[in-house]
C-alpha positions in Angstrom: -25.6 -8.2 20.3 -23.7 -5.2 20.8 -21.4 -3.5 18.2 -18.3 -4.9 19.0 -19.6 -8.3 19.2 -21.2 -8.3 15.8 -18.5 -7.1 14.4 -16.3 -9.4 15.7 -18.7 -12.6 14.4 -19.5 -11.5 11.0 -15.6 -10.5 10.9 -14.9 -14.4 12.0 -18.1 -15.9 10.4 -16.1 -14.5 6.9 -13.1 -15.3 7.7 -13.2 -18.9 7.1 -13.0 -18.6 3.5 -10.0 -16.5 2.8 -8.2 -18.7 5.5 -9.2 -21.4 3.3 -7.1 -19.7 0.5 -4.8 -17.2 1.7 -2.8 -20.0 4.1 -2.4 -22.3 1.6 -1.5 -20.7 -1.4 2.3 -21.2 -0.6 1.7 -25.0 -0.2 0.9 -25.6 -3.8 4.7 -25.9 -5.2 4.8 -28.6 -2.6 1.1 -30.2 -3.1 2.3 -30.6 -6.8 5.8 -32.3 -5.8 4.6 -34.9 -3.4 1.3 -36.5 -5.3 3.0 -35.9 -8.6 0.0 -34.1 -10.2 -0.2 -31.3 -12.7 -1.1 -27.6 -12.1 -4.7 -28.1 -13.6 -5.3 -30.6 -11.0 -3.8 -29.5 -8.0 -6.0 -26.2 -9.1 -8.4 -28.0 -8.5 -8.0 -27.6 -4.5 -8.9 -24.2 -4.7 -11.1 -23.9 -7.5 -13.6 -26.7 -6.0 -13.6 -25.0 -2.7 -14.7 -22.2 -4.5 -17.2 -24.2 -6.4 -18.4 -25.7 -3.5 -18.6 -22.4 -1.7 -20.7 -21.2 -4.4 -23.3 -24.4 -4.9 -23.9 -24.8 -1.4 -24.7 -21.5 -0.7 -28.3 -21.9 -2.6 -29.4 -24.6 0.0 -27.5 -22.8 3.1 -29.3 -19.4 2.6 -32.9 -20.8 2.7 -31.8 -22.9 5.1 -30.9 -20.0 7.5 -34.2 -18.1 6.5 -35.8 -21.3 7.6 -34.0 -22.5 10.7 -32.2 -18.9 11.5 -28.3 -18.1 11.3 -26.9 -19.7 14.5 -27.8 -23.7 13.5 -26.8 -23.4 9.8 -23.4 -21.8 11.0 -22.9 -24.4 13.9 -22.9 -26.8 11.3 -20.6 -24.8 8.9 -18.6 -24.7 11.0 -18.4 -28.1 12.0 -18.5 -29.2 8.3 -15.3 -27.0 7.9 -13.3 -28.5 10.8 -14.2 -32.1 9.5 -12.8 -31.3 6.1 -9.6 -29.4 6.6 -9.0 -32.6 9.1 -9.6 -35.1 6.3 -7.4 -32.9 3.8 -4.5 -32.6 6.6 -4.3 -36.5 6.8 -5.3 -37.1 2.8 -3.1 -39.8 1.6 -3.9 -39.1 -2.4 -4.7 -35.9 -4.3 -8.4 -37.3 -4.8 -9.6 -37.4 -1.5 -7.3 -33.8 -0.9 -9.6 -33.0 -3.1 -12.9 -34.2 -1.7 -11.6 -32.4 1.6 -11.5 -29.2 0.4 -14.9 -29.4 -1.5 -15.8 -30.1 2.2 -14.5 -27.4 3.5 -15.8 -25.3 0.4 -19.8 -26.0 1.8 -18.8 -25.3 5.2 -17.3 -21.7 4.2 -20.5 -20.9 2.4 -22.9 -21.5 5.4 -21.2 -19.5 7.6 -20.6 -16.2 4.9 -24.3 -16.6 4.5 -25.1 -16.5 7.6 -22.8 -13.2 8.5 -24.1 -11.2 5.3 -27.5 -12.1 6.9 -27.0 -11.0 10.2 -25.9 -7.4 8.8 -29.0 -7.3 7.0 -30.7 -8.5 10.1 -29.8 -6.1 12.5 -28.7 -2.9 10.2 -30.5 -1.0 7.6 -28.3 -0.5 4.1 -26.4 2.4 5.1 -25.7 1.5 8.8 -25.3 -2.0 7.3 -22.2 -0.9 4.8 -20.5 0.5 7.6 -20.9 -2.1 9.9 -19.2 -4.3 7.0 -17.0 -2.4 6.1 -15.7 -2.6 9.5 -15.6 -6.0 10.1 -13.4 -6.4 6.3 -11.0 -4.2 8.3 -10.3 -6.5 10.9 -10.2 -9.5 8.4 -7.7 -7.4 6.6 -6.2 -7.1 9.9 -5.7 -10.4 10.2 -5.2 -12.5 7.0 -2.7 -10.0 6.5 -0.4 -12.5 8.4 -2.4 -15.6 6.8 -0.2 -15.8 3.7 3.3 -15.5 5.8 1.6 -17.7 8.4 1.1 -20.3 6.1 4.3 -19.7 4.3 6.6 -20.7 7.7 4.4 -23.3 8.1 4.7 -24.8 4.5 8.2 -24.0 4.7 9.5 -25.7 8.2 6.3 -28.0 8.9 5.1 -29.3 5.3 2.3 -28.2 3.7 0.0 -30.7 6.4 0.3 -28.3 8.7 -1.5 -25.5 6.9 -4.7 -27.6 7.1 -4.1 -28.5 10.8 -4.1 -24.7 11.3 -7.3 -24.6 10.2 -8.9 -27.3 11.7 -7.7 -25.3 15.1 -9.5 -22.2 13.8 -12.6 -23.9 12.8 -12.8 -25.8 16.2 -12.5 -22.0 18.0 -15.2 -20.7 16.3 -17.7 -23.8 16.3 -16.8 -22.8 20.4 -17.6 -19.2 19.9 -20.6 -19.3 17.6 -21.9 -22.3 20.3 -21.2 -20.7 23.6 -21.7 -16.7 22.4 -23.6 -15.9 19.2 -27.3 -15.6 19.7 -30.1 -15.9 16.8 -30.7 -12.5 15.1 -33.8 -13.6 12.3 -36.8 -11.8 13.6 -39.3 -14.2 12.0 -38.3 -17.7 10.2 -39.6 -18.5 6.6 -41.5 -21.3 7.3 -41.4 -22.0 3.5 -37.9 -21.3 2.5 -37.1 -24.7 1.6 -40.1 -25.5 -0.1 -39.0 -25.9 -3.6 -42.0 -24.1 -5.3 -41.2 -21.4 -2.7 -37.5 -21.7 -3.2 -37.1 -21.4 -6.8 -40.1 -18.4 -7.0 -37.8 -16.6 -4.5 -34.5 -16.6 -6.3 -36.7 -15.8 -9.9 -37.9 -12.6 -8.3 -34.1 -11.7 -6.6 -32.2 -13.0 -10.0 -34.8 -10.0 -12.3 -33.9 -7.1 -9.8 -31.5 -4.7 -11.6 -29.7 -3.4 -8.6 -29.3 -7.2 -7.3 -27.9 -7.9 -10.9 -25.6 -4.4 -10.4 -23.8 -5.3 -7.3 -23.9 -9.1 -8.3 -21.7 -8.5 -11.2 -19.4 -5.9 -9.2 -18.9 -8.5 -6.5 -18.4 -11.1 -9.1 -15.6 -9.8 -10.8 -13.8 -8.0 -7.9 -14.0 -11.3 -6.7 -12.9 -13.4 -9.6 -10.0 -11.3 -10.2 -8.9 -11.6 -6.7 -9.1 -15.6 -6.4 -7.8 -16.0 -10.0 -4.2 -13.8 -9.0 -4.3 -15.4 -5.4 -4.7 -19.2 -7.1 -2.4 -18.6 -10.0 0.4 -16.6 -8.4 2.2 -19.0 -6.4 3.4 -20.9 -9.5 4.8 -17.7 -11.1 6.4 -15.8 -8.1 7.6 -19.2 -6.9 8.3 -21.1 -9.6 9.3 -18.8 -12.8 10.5 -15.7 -10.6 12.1 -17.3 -7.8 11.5 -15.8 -4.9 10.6 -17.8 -1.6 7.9 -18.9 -0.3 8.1 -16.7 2.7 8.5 -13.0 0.3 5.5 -14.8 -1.8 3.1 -14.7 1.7 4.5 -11.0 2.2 3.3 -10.2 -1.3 0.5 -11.4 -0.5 0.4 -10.4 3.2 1.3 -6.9 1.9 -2.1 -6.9 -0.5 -4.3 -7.6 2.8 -2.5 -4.0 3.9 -3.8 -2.1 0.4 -7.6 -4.1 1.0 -7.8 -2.9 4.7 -6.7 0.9 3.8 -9.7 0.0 1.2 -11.8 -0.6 4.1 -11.1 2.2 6.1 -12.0 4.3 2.7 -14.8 2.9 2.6 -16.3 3.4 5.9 -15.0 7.6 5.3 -15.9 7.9 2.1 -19.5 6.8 2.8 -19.9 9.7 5.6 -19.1 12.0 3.2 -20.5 11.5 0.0 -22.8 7.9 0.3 -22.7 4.5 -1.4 -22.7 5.1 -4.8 -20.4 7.5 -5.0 -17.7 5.4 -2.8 -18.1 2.8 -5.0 -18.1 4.9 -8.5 -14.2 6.4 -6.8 -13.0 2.9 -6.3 -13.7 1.5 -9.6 -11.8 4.3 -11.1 -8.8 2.9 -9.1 -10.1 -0.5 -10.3 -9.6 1.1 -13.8 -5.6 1.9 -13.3 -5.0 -1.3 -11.6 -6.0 -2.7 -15.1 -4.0 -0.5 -16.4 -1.1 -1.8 -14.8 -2.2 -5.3 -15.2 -2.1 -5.2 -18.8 0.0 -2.1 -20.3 3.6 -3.8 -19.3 3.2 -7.3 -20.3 1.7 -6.3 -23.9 5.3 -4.7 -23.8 6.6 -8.2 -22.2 8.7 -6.1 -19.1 6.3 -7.7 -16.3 8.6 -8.5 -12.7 7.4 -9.3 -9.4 7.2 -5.7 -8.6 5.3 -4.7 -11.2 2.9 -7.5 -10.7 2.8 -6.2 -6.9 1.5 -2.8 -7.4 -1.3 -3.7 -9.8 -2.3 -6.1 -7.4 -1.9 -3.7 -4.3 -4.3 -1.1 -6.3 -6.3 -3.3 -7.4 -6.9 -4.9 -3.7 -7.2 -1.1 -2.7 -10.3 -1.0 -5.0 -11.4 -4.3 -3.6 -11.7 -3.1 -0.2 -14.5 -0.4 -0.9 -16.2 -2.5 -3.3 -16.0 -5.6 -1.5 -17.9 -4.5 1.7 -20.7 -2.3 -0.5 -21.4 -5.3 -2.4 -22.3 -7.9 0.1 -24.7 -5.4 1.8 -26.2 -3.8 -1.9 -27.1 -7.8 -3.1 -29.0 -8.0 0.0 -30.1 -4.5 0.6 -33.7 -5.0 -1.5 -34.4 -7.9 -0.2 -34.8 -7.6 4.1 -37.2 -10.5 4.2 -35.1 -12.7 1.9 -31.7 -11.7 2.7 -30.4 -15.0 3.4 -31.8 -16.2 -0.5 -30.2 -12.8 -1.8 -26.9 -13.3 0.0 -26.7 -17.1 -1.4 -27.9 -16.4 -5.1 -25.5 -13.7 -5.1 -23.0 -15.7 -3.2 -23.3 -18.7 -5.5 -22.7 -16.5 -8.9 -19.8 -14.7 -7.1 -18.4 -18.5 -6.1 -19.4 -19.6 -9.9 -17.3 -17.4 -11.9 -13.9 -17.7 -9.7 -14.0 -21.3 -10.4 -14.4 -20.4 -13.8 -11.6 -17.6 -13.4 -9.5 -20.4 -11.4 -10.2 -23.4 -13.8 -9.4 -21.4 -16.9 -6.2 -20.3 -15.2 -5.0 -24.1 -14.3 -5.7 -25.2 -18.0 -3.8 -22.2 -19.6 -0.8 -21.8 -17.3 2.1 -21.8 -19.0 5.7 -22.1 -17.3 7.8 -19.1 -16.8 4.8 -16.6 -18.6 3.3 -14.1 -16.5 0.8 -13.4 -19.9 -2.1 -15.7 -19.0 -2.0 -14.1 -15.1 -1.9 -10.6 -16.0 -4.2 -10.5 -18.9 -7.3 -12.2 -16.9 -6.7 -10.4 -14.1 -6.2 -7.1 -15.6 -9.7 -8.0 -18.1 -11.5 -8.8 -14.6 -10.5 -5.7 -12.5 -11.2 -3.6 -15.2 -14.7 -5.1 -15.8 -15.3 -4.3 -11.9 -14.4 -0.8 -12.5 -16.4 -0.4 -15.4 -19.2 -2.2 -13.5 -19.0 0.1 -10.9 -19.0 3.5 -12.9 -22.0 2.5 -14.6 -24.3 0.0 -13.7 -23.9 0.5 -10.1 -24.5 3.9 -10.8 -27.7 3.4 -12.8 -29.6 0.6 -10.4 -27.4 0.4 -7.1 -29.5 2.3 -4.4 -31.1 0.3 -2.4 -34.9 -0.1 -2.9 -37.5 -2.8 -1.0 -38.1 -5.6 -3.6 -41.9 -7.1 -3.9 -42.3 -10.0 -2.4 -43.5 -13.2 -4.0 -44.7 -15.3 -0.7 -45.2 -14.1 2.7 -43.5 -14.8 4.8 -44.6 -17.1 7.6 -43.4 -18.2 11.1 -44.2 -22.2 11.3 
């Protein structure tokens, strides 16, 4: 494939999961009114996607080691279409709910299979940028997700958010069918054994720099999801404002994660990975800052809440990028395994972050919000300063099996 292209399909191959999010964030208020249910169930909608997301990813990334990256995102993405169908015609919250852990497994095979192809075609370095480029035009375009799915809630019920994605996944089941070829050199033929399986993730899970960039991703990631899930309540609900200024706020935070990007891909020219990711998590560090100083002082607004997110997304969009290629950069013959163990822990601890958010919320308190979130950014700058630091560059991991073509 050619540059453009592959940016373009790990840019649409990842783009399935903030879609999955970022459009129906402003639907919740209205998810809640019609079935009647609490916060800590409706939660549930996006925490069990993200559950899902992460579970499924430990079958999915053998799987593409063992079948290669085009089959196991065909059926993604076919698995993602089919559940944001069921959850558009749901008739209870249950099987809503069963939807989007649907949706949730389809997500995951198709973000393994794009951190796979990087690490396919692109060494670490050449990798990173290649990434970062491809969060750039996400950012580009879930940008508009949020307002997107705000008119939509807003004039055509909170139905036609799902519908929107059942169009999207049916475009790229399309594209990956008619236009994506296979990138594996050589399949594992015994990725999915289980004795094969579980030796393979033992020897990834004991690698310090996988555990580095593991727990950078995680709780860049975690702190994202858990504002993005727990936001709509506050700024809707407690503060007010419409749904439509709610998906700019969150629009405008896709803005501060692409200028992230773009950061990224010139801050790596000029002084390499670890250092890029060492400057962001000092941003990382004020964003915390701003998360927390104000509201142990009880004067947190929408506004204030909207810069620390914006800096904190500005953090997230040089971290982000480095992190899905470091968890995989030791690993070239397992990098579908080392994208899926790192893409499972990653999925495990924003359900975690999103669950603990829906059982604490508290009407017309910004506290619970602003304290995790703040506590989670500044872990991921704290991550980045240090253990990053110490273990992050890249180096070729042992292998436990050889790998074989069947």
């Amino acid at each position: 494939m050619g540059g453009v292209l592959v940016v373009l399909v790990v840019t649409l191959l990842t783009a399935g999961q903030p879609i999955a999010t970022d459009l129906y964030l402003a639907a919740l208020p209205s998810i809640r009114s019609e079935y009647g249910a609490p916060v800590s169930v409706v939660q549930l909608t996006l925490s069990l996607v993200v559950l899902s997301f992460g579970l499924s990813q430990l079958l999915w990334g053998p799987a593409a080691d063992r079948f290669g990256r085009r089959p196991v995102a065909i059926a993604g993405f076919a698995l993602y279409t089919a559940g944001a169908l069921m959850g558009a015609l749901a008739p209870t919250i249950d099987v809503l709910i069963a939807s989007r852990v649907a949706q949730g497994a389809g997500v995951a095979a198709c973000t393994v299979c794009g951190r796979a192809m990087v690490r396919d075609l692109f060494e670490p370095a050449q990798g990173t940028h290649v990434m970062a480029s491809a969060m750039t035009a996400l950012a580009s375009l879930t940008m508009l997700v949020p307002v997107v799915g705000a008119l939509l809630a807003t004039h055509l019920g909170w139905r036609a958010t799902l519908l929107a994605m059942t169009i999207f996944g049916t475009a790229m089941l399309l594209l990956v069918v008619l236009r994506v070829p296979e990138t594996v050199r050589a399949l594992d033929g015994q990725a999915m054994r289980p004795a094969s399986l579980l030796r393979g993730y033992g020897l990834i899970s004991r690698h310090r720099g996988f555990q580095a960039w593991t727990l950078l991703s995680s709780a860049g990631y975690s702190a994202a999801f858990g504002f993005l899930s727990g936001s709509a309540y506050l700024f809707i609900d407690t503060f007010g404002v419409s749904r439509l200024v709610f998906g700019a706020v969150i629009g405008s935070a896709s803005v501060a994660y692409m200028i992230g990007t773009i950061l990224c891909r010139r801050w790596m020219r000029q002084i390499g990975l670890l250092h890029a990711v060492r400057r962001a998590g000092a941003l990382s560090l004020v964003s915390a800052a701003v998360f927390i100083l104000p509201q142990l002082i009880w004067v947190h607004t929408p506004l204030t809440l909207s810069i620390a997110l914006w800096i904190s997304f500005l953090a997230y969009g040089v971290h982000q990028p480095c992190g899905h290629v470091g968890i995989a950069a030791s690993f070239p013959e397992r990098a579908g395994a080392a994208s899926a163990l790192g893409g499972f822990v990653l999925a495990a601890a924003a359900f975690l972050c999103g669950t603990w958010l829906g059982a604490m919320f508290i009407a017309g308190s910004a506290a619970v919000l602003s304290y995790t979130t703040g506590v989670l950014v500044g872990a991921t700058g704290l991550c980045a300063v240090t253990l990053v630091q110490r273990h992050g560059q890249p180096r070729a991991a042992p292998q436990a099996l050889p790998t074989t073509v069947p």
